[in-house]
VORO-365255 format. One record per residue: residue in one letter; x, y, z of N, C-alpha, C, O in turn. Coordinates in steps of 0.2 Angstrom, whole numbers, always signed. Layout:
(pt 'A'; (X; Y; Z); (X; Y; Z); (X; Y; Z); (X; Y; Z))
...
***
This chain:
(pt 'X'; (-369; -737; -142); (-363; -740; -142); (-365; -747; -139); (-368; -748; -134))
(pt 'X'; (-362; -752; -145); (-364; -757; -141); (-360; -759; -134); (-357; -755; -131))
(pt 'X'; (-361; -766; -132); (-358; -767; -127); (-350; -770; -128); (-345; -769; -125))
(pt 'X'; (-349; -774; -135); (-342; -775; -136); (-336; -768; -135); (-331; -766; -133))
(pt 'X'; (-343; -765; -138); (-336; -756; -139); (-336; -755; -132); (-331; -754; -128))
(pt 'X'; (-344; -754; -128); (-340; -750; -122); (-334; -757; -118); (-329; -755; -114))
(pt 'X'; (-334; -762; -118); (-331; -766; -115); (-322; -766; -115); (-318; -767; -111))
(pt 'X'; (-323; -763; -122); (-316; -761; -126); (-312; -756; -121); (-307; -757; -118))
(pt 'X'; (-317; -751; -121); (-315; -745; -119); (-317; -748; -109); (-320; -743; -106))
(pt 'X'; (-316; -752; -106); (-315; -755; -98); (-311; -759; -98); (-310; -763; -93))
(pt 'X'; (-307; -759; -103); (-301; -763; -101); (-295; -760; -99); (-293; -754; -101))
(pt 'X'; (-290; -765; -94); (-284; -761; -93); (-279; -760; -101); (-273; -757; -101))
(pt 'X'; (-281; -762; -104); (-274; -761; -110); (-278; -752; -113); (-274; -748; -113))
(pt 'X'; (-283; -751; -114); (-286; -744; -118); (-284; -740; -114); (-281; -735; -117))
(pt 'X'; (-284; -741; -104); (-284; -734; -101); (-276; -734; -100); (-273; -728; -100))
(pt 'X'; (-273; -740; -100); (-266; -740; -103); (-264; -734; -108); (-261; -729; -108))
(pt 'X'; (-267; -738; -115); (-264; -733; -119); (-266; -727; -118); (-262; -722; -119))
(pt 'X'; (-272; -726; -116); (-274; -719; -115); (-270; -715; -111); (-268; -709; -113))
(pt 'X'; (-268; -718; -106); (-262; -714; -103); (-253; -712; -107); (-249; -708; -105))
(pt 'X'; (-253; -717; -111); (-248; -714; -115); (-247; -711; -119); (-243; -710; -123))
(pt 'X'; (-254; -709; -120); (-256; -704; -128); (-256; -697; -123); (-252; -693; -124))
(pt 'X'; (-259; -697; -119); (-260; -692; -114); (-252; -689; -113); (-251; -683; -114))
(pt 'X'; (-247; -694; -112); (-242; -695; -107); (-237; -691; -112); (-233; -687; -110))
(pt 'X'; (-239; -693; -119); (-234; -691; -126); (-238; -683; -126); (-235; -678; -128))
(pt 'X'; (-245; -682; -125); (-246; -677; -126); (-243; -671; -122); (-241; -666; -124))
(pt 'X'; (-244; -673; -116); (-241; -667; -112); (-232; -665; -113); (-228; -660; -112))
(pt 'X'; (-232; -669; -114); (-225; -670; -117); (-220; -667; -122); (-215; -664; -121))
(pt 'X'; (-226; -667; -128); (-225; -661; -133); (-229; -655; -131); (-226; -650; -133))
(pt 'X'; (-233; -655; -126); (-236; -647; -127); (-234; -643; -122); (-236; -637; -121))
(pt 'X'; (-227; -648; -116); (-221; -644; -113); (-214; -645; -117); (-208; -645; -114))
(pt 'X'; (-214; -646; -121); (-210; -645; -127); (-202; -649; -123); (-196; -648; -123))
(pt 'X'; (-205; -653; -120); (-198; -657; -119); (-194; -662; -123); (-188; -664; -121))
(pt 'X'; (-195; -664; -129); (-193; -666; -133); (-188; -660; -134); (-182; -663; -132))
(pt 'X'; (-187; -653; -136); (-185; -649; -139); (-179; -648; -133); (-173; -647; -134))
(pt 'X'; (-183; -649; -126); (-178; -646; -120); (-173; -651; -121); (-167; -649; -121))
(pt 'X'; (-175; -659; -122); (-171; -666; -121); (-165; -663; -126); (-158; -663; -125))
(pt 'X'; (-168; -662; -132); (-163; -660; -139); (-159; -656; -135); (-153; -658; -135))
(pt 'X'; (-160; -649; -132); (-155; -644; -132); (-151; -646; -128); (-145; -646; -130))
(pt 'X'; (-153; -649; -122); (-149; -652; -118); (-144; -657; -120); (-138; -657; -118))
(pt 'X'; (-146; -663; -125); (-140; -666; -128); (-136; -664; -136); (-133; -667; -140))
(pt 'X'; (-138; -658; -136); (-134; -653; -140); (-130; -651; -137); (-124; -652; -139))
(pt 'X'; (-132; -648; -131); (-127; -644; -126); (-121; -649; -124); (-116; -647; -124))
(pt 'X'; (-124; -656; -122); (-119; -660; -119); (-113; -662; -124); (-107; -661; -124))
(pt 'X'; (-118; -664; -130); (-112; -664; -138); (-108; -659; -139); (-102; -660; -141))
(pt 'X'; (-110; -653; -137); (-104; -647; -140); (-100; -646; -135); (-94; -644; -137))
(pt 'X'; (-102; -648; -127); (-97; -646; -122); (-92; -653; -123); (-86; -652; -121))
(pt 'X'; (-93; -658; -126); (-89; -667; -128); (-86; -665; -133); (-80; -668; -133))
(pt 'X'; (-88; -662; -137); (-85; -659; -145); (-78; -653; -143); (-73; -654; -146))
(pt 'X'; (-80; -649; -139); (-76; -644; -137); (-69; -648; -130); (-64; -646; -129))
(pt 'X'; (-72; -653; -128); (-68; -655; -123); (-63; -660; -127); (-57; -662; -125))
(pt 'X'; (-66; -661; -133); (-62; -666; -136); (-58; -663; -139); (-52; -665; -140))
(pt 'X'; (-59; -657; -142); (-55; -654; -147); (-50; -650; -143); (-44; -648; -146))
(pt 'X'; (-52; -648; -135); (-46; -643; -130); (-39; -652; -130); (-33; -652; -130))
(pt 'X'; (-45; -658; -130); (-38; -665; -129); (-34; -664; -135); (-28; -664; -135))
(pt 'X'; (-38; -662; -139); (-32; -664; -146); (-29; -658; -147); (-25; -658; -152))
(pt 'X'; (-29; -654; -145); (-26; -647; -145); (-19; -648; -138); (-13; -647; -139))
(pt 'X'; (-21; -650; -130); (-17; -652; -127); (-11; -658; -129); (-6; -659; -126))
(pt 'X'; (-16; -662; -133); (-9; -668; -136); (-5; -664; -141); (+1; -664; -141))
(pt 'X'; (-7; -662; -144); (-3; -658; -150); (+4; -653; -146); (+10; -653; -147))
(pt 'X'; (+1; -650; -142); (+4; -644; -138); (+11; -650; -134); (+17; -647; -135))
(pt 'X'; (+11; -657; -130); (+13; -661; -127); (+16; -664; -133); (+21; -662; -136))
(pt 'X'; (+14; -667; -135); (+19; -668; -141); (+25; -663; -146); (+30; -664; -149))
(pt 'X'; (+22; -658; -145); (+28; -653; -150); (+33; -651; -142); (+39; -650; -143))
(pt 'X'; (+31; -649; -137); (+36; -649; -129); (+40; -656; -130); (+47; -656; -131))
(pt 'X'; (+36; -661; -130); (+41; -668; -132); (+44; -668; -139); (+38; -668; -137))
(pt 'X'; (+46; -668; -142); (+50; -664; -148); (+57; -659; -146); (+63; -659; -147))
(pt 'X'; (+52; -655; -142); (+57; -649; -143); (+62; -652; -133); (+68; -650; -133))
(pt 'X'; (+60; -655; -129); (+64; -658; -125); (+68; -665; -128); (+73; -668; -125))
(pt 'X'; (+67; -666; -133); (+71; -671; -135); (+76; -669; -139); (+82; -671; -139))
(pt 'X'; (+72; -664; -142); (+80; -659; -146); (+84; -656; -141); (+90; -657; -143))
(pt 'X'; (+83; -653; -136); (+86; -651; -129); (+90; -656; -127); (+95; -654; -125))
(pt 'X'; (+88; -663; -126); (+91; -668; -124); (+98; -669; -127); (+103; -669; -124))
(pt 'X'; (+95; -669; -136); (+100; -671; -139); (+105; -666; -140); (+109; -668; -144))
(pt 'X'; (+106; -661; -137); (+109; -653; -139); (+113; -656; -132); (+119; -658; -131))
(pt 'X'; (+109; -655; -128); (+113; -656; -121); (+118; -661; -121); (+123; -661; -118))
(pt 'X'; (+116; -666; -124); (+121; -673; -125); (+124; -671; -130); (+123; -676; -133))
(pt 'X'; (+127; -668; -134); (+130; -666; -140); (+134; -663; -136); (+139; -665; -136))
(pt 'X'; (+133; -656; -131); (+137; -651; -128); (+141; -656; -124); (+147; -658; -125))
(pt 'X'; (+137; -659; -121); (+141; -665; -114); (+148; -667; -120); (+154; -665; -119))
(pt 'X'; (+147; -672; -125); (+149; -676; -127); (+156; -670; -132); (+161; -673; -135))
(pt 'X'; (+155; -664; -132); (+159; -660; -134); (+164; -659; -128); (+170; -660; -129))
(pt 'X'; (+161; -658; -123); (+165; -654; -116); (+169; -660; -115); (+175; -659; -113))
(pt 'X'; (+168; -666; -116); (+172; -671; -114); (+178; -673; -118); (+183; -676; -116))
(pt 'X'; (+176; -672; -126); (+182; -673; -129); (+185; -666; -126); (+190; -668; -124))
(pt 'X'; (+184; -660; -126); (+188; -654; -125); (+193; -656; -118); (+198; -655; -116))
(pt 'X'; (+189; -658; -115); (+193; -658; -109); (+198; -664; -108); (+203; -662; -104))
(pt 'X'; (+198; -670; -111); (+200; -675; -115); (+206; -672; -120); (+212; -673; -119))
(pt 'X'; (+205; -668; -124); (+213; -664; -127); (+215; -661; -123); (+221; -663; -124))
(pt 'X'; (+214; -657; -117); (+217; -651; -113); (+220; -656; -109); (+225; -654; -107))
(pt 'X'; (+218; -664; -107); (+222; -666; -101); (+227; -671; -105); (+231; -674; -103))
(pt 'X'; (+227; -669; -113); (+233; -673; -115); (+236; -669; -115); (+240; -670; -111))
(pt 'X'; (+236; -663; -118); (+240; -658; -120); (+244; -657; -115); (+249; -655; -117))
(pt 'X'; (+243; -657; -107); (+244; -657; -101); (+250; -661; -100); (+255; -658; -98))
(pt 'X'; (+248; -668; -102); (+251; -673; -100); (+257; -674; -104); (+262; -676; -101))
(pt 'X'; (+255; -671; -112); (+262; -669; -115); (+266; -665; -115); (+272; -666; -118))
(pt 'X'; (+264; -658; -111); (+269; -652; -109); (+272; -656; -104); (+277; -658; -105))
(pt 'X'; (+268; -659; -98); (+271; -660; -91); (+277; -667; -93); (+282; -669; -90))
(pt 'X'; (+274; -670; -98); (+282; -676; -101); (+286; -672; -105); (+291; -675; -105))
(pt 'X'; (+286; -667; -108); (+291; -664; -110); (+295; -658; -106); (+301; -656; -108))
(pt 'X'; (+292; -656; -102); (+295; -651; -95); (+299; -656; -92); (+305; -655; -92))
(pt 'X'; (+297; -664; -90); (+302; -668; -86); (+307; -672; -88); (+311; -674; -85))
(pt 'X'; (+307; -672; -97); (+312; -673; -102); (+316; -670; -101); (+322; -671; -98))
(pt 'X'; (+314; -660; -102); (+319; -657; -102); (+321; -659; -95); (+326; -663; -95))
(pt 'X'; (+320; -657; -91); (+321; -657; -83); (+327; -663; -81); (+331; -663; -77))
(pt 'X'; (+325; -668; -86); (+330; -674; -82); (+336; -672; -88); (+342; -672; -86))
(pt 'X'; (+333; -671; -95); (+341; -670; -96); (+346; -663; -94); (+352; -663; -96))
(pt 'X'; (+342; -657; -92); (+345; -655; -89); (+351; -655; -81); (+356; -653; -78))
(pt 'X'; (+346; -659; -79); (+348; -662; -72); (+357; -667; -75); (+362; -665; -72))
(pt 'X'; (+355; -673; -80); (+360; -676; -83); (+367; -672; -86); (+373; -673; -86))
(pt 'X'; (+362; -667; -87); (+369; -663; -93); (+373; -659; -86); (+379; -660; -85))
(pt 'X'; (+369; -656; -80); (+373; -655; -74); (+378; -660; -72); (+384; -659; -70))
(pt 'X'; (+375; -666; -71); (+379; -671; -67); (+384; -671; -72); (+389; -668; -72))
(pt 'X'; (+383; -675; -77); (+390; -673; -84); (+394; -668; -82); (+400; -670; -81))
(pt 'X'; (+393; -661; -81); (+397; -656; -81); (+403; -659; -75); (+409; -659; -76))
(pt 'X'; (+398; -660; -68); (+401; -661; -61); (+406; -666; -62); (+411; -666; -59))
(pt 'X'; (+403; -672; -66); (+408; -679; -67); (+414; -675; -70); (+418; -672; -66))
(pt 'X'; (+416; -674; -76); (+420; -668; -78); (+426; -665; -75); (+432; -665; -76))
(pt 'X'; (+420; -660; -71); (+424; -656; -68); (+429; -659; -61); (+434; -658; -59))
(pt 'X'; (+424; -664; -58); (+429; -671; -53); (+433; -675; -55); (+436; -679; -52))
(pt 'X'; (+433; -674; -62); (+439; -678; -67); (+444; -673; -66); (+450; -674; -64))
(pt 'X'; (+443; -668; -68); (+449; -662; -70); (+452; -661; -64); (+458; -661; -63))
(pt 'X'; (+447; -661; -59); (+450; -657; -53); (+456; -665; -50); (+462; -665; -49))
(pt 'X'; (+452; -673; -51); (+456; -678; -49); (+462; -675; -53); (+468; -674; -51))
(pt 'X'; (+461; -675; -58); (+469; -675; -64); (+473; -669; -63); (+479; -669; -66))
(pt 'X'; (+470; -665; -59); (+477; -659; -57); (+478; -660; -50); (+482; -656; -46))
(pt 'X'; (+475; -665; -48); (+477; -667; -40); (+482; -671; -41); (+487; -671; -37))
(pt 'X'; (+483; -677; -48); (+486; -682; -48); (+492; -678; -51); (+498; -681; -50))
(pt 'X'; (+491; -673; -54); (+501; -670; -56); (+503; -668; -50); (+508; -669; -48))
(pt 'X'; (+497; -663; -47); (+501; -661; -42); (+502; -664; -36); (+505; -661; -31))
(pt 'X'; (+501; -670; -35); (+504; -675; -29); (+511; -679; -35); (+515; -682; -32))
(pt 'X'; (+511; -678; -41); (+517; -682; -46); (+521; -676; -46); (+526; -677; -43))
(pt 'X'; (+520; -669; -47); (+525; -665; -47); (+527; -664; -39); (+533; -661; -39))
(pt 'X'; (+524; -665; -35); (+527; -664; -26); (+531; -668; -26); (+536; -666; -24))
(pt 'X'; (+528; -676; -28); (+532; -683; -28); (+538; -682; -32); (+543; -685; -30))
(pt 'X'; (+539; -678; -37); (+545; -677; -43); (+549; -673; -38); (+555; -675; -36))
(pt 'X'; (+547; -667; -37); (+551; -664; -32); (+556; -666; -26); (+562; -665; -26))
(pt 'X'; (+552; -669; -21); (+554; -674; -18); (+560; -677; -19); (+566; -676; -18))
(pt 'X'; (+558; -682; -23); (+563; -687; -26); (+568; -682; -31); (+573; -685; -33))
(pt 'X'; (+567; -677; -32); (+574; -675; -35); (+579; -669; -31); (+584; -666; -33))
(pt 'X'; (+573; -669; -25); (+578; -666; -19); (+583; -671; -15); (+588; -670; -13))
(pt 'X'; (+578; -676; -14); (+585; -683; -12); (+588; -683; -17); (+593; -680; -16))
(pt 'X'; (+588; -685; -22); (+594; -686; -27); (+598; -680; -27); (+604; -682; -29))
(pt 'X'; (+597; -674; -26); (+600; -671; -26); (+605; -668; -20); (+610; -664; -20))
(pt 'X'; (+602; -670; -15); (+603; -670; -10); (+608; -675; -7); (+614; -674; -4))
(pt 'X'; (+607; -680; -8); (+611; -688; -7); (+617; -689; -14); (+623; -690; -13))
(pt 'X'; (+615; -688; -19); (+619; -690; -24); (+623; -683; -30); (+627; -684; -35))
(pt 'X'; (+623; -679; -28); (+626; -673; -31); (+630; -669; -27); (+629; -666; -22))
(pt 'X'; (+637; -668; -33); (+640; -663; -28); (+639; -657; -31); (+636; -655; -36))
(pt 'X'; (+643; -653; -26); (+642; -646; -30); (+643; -643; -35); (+639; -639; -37))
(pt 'X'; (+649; -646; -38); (+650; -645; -47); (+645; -647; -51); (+643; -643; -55))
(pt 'X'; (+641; -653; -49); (+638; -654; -53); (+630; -649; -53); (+627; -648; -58))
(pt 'X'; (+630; -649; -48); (+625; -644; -45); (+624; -639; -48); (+619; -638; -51))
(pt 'X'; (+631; -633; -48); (+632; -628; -52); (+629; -629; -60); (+625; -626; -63))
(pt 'X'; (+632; -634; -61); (+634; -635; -70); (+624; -636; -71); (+621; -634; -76))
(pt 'X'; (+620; -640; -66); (+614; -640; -69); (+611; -636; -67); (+606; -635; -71))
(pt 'X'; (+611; -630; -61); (+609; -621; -63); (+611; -619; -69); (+606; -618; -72))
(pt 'X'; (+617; -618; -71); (+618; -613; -75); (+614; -617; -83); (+613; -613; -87))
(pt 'X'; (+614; -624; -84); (+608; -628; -90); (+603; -625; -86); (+601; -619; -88))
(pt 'X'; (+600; -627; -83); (+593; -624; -82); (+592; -614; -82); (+587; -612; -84))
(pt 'X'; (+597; -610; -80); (+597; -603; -81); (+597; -603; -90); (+592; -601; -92))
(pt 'X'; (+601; -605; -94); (+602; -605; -100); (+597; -605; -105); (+595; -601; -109))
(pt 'X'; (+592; -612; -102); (+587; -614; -104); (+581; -610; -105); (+578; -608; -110))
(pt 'X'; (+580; -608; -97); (+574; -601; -96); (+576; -597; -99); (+573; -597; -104))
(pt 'X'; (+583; -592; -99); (+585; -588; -103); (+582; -588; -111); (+580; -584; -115))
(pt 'X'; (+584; -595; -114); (+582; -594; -121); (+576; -596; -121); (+574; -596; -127))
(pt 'X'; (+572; -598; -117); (+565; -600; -118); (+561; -591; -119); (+557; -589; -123))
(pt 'X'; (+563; -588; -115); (+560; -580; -114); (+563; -577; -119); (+559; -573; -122))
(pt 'X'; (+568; -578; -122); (+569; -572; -129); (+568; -576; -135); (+571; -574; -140))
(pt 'X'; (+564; -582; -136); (+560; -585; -141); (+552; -581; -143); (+549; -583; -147))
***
């Protein structure tokens, strides 16, 4: 050997390299290359399976969100029912209760009518019988003041005559 080649082999760059042929060798003949692989296989399928558990949980979240919006909208349908429902019952309410007080006042009115009525009738049989008392009266003075007894008699026996044929008609 001459002296250039051993010089070669005294330098820092050859024991350099030397140590990364070395470094590569031990490397392959602890089979770490294969370990590094399994292990970022491993990492890949637990990333692969983590990602497919997400897309499996968004699917799953998304069709819940679906079906609570259908729930949503069922519940606000039902709402939106109960409200017209109870909305007819408080008319229908409202119109029995104005037709109950319709009748009621004109039942009320048709009473008072009757009472006006019958406070008519009753004034009107009070007013003859204060004109028949008053007729009375005054044809007891007249008869008393201004009649004698012939005539007296002669308007008994007209008034007897009268009843008489009044009763056998």
């Amino acid at each position: 050997m001459d002296a250039a080649t051993l010089s070669f082999f005294a330098t820092n760059s050859f024991w350099a390299f030397v140590a990364l042929v070395l470094f590569f060798v031990v490397l392959a003949y602890c089979k770490v290359p294969s370990w590094i692989n399994r292990n970022l296989d491993g990492r890949a399928n637990r990333i692969a399976k983590e990602l497919d558990e997400a897309q499996r949980l968004r699917e799953e979240a998304q069709q819940l969100l679906r079906e609570y919006q259908r729930k949503y909208s069922e519940a606000e349908q039902d709402a939106k029912e109960m409200i017209a429902s109870a909305k007819r019952k408080a008319q229908t309410l409202a119109d029995e209760a104005v037709a109950k007080s319709e009748a009621y006042i004109e039942q009320r009115k048709k009473a008072a009518d009757d009472k006006i009525k019958e406070a008519e009738r009753s004034a009107v049989k009070a007013v003859r019988a204060m004109a028949v008392e008053m007729a009375i009266k005054a044809a007891e003075n007249i008869i008393a003041n201004d009649l004698d007894e012939t005539t007296t008699e002669k308007i008994f026996e007209t008034s007897l005559e009268e009843i008489k044929s009044g009763l056998n008609s």
